[in-house]
N, C-alpha and C positions, 0 to 999 in steps of 0.2 A: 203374504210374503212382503215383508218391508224390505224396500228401495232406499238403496244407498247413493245420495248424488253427491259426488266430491264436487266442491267450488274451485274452480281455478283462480288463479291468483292472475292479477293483469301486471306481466311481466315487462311490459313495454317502457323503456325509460322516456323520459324527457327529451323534447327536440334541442334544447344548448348542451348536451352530452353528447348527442352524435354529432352538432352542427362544429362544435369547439375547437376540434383536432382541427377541421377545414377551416374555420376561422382564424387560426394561428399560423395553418400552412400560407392561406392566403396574403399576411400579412406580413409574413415572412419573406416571402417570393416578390411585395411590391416595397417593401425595403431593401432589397439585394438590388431590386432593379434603381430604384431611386440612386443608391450608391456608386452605382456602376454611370448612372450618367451626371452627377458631380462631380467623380473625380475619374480621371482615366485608367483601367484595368489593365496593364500592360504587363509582357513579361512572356520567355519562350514557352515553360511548361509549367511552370509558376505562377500564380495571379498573384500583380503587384499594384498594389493599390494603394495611391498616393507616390509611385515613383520618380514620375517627373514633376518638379515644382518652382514655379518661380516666387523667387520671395520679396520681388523689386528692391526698393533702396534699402541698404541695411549699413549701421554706422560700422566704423571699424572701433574695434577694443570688445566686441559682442562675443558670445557664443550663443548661434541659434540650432534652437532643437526643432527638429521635423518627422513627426511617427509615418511609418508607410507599414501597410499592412500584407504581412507574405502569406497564402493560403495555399496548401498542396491539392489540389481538385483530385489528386491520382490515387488507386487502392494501396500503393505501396510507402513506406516511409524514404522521407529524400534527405539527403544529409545537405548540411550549409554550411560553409566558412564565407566570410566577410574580408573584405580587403579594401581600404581605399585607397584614392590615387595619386592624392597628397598626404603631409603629414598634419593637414586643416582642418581635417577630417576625419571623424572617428563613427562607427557603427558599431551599437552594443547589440548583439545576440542574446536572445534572452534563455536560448536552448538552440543546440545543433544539429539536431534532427527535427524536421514535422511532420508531424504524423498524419496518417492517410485523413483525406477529407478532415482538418483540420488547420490550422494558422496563428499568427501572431503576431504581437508589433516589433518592429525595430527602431530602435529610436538613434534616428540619425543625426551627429552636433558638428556645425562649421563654425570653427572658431578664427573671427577675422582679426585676429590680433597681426598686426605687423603686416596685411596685406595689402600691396599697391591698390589704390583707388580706382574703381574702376570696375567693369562688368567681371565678371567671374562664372564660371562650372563645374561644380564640384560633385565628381562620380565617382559611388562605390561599386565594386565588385562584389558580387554575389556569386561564387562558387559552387551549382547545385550537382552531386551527385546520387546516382541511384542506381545502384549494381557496378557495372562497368560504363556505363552511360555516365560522361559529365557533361556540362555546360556552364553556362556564364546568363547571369542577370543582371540588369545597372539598375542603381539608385541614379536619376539625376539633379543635381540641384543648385538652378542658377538664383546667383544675386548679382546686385549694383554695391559696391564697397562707394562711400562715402562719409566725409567727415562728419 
């Protein structure tokens, strides 16, 4: 009687295949942390990052740009209109809704043309709805106006 011995095959992968994902999750998670203690995460239900900001002395005749970054942490999409509180002040949306666990920049412009010398703060409104729920989030952003 001849015996038949099937070989098996060594289907074991590589240890940087399994290790990879956890290498990337890991490196992922001590960059969000790093970010978070740079710059301050603020905001009701919104993560706003880069919203408050001082930008110390800044001449007058400028327009300065400042990105802050909006992340919906929540399962549901939340809708955004933008307002600010002068007319020095402009916020571009780059999309009016964000979508669930996901974000983007804003890019905030104060233009000190014509503005008395001097301290300044300039806040935009951040209008978030989601269902019947709204609320309000601020950009804030102080300067020094000088010659």
């Amino acid at each position: 009687m001849v015996s038949e011995q099937v070989m098996g095959r060594d289907t074991r992968q590589p240890f940087w295949k399994h290790a990879l994902p956890l290498l990337l999750i890991a490196i992922g998670t001590v960059w969000l942390i790093g970010l978070g203690f740079r710059s301050q995460v603020s905001g009701e239900r919104l993560w706003l990052i880069g919203a408050e900001v001082d930008l110390g002395k800044v001449k007058r005749n400028q327009v300065i740009s400042h990105r802050v970054w909006v992340f919906n942490p929540s399962l549901r999409s939340v809708q955004l209109e933008a307002a600010a509180a002068c007319g020095c002040t402009v916020a571009e949306l780059p999309y009016r809704e964000v979508p669930p666990l996901n974000g983007f920049p804003v890019e905030v412009q104060v233009s000190t043309w014509g503005l008395p010398i001097g301290y300044r703060e300039s806040v935009v409104g951040l209008t978030a709805s989601l269902g019947d729920m709204r609320w309000q989030e601020q950009v804030v952003i102080r300067l020094e106006v000088v010659n």
